[in-house]
N, C-alpha and C positions, 0 to 999 in steps of 0.2 A: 523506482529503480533507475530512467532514465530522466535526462531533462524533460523538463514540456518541449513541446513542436512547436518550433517557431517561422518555420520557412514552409514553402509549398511540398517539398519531395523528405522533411523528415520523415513523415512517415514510413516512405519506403525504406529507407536509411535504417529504421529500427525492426521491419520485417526481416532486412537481411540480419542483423546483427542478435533478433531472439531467436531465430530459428538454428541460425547458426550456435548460439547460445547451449538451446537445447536438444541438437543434435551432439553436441561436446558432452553435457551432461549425460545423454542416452548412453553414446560408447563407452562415455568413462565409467559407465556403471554395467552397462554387457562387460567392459574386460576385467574390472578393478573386480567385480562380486565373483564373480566365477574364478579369478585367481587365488583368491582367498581363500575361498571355499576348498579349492583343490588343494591348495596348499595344507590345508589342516587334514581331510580327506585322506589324503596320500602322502601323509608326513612318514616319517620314518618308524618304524617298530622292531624292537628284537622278534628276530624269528620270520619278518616281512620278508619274502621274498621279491624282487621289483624285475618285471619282466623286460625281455628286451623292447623296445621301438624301434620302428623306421620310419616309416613318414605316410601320410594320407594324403594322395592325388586332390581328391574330392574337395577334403577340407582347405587344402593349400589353394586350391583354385577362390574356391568361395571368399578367403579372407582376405584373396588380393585383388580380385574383381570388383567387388562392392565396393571397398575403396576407392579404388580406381574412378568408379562409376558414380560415386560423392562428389567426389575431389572434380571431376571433369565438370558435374552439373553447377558443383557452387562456382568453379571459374566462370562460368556462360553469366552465370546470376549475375554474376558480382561485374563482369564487362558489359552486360546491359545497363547497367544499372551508371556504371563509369561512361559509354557513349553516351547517355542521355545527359550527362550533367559534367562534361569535360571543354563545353562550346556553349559559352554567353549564349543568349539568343541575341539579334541585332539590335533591337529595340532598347538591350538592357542599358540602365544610368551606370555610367563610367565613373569608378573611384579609385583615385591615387593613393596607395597607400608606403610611406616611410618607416620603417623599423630604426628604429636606433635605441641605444644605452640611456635611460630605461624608460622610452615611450613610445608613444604611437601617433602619427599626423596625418592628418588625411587632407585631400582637397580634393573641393568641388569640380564641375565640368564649369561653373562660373569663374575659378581660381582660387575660390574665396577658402581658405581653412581651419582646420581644428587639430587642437591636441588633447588626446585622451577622450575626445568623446566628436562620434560620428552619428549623422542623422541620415535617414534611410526614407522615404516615402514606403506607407504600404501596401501591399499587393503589386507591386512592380517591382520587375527583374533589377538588381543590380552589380554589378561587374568593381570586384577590387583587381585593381594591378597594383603587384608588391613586389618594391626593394626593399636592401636594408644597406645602410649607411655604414654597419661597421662589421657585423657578427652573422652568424645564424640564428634566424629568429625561426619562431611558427605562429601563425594565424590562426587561432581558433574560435569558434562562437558554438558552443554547446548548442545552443538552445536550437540554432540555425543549423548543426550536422554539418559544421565545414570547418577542417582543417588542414591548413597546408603549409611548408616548408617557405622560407623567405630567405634568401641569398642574397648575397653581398654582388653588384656589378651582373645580374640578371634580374628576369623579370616571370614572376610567377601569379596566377590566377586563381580566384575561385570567384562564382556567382551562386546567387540566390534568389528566392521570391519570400521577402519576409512576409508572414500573416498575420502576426500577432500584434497587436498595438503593447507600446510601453518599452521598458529599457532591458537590455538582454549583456551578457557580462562579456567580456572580450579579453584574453588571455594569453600571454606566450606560452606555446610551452615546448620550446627550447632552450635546456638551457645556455643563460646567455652571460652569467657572469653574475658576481653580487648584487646586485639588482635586480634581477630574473623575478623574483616572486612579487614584483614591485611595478613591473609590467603589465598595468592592467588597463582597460578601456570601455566605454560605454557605448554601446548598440542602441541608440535610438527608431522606434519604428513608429510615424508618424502619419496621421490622416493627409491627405494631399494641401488642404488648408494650411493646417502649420507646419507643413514642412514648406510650401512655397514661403510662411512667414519668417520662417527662418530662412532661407536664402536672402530674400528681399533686406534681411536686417543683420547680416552677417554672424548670423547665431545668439543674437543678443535682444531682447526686449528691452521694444524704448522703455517698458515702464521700470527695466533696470537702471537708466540713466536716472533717474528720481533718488536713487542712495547718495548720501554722503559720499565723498571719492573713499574712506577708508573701510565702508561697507561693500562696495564695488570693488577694492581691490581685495577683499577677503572673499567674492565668488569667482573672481579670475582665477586667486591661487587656488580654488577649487575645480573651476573646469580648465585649465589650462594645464594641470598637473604639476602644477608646482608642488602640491602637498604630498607629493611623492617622494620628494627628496627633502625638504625645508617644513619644519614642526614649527608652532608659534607659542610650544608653551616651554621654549629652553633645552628642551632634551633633543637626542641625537639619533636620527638616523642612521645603521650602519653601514648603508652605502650611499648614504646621500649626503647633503652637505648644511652648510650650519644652518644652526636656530636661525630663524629671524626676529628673536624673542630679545629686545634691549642691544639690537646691533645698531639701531641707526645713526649715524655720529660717536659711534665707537673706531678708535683706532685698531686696524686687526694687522697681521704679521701675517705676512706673503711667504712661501715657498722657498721663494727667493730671496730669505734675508730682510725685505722691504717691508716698510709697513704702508698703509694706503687707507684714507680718511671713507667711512662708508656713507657717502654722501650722493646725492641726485646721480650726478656724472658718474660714481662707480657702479650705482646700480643699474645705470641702465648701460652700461660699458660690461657687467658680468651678464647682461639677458644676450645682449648683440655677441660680443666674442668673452664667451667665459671662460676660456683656456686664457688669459690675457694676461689674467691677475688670479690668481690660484691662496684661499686662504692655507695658511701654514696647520698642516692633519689631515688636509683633504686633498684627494684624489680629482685630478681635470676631468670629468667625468659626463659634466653637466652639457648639454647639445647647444648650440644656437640656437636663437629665438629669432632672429635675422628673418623678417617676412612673417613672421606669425604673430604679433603682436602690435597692434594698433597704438597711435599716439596714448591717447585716454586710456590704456588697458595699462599701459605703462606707467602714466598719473596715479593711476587709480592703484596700483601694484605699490608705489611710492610711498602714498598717502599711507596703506594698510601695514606699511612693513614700518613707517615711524608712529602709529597709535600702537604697537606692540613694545614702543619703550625705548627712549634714545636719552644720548648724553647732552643733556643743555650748551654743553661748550661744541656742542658738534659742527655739521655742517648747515650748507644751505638746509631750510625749512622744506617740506614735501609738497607737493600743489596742494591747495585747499580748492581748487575750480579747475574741471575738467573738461579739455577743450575737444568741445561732443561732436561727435558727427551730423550733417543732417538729417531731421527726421525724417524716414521713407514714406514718400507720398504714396499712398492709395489711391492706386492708378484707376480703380473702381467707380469714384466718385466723380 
């Protein structure tokens, strides 16, 4: 019925939430059955005479008190429950997180960042603080029991203590415009090991750098979320933007009347400022990549989007060698 528990205090999260549950079901079944009931009971008849009424002290007390006396205890519940989990602890790991039209960024307390998909160490507390660049977003993590509102030009929180090792789903669910449902992100929860290896190597395994650049640039357009908006088998997105399917070295027609060669410089001129150059159908829609993408993720992006089919008379060629970063020394040895 619910997700699994994936944080320290789901539990609690789903006591209140079944009892409450099945306190709903109880009354609704004390008033809905006995309505019924009377109703056919004391339906109308030729020859029925229906006496008068006034009213019952007794009973009128009784069905406003209990109530009362609900309603007062699950408020108490439900504020302990909010004091306890409304204030990080100190200790917790601090994550930045950005909303925008249609994804999710997060950065480290080293700087370093991701899009579409965030890494968590587990069994330790960690703290998102969250904007949003253009709409109303909401933060959700089923699995974790936290969801909150994200505003535009404020700053809103939630923490957690993940426990469960493995990927957990992350969700808007505000809506936020045609790409709302498109808004999705990954919950990584990681033994202390490999998550310090991912910090150390900025989310990337060197033994990623061993692909071809145009296999490397087909797991970028996976974790970076580019496959969010951009298909690579020719068809269309409805809020996203073109195939990258036999564009490379095609001429495409701009917004503006213009046409513009899809070549190295435009593509890495639509990741930096993609309101810039706007293809003719589509909506400016698409964020900056400005600080989230490394030289070689952009090679590699290049190389992936002309093995998917270009015009020979096109432009420049895409890197076939990718200018890697150093390998992180294991400071261990």
């Amino acid at each position: 019925m619910l997700p699994p528990q994936g944080s320290a205090y789901a539990g609690e999260v789903d006591t209140v939430y079944m009892a409450l549950f099945w306190l709903s079901v109880f009354l609704f079944l004390g008033i809905a059955v006995p309505a019924i009931y009377f109703a056919w009971r004391y339906r109308y008849k030729p020859g029925r005479v229906t006496p008068h009424q006034t009213h019952n002290t007794l009973l009128e007390i009784i069905w406003s008190v209990i109530p009362l006396l609900l309603c007062i205890g699950i408020f108490f519940w439900g504020l302990d429950g909010w004091m306890k989990y409304a204030v990080a602890p100190g200790e917790a790991m601090e994550i930045q997180v950005v909303a925008k039209k249609w994804l999710w960024q997060f950065e480290y307390p080293d700087g370093s960042r991701t899009v579409g998909e965030v890494h968590v160490p587990v069994n330790k507390p960690v703290r998102f603080v969250m904007t949003s660049e253009d709409v109303l977003h909401d933060f959700f993590v089923p699995d974790m029991r936290v969801k909150h509102d994200i505003i535009p030009g404020r700053y809103t929180q939630v923490w957690f203590t993940p426990t469960v090792l493995g990927t957990h789903h992350v969700t808007c669910a505000e809506y936020c415009g045609k790409g709302h449902s498109d808004m999705q992100a990954k919950l990584v929860v990681e033994n202390e090991a490999d998550y310090q290896k991912f910090v150390e190597t900025g989310g990337t395994e060197w033994e990623d750098y061993k692909m071809k650049p145009a296999e490397w640039g087909k797991l970028q357009w996976e974790r970076k979320g580019c496959s969010t908006c951009h298909t690579i088998d020719g068809t269309r997105i409805a809020s996203g933007g073109p195939s990258w399917k036999g564009i490379w070295g095609k001429m495409e027609k701009l917004n503006n009347g213009q046409e513009v060669l899809v070549n190295a410089d435009y593509v890495r001129e639509s990741m930096m400022q993609p309101s810039a150059k706007v293809v003719a159908g589509f909506e400016p829609i698409m964020p900056t990549f400005q600080g989230l993408l490394r030289e070689h993720e952009i090679q590699g992006l290049m190389a992936f989007i002309k093995s998917l089919g270009n015009d020979p008379n096109g432009g420049p060629p895409a890197p076939t060698v990718l200018s890697l970063p150093p390998k992180p020394v294991d400071q261990k040895k």
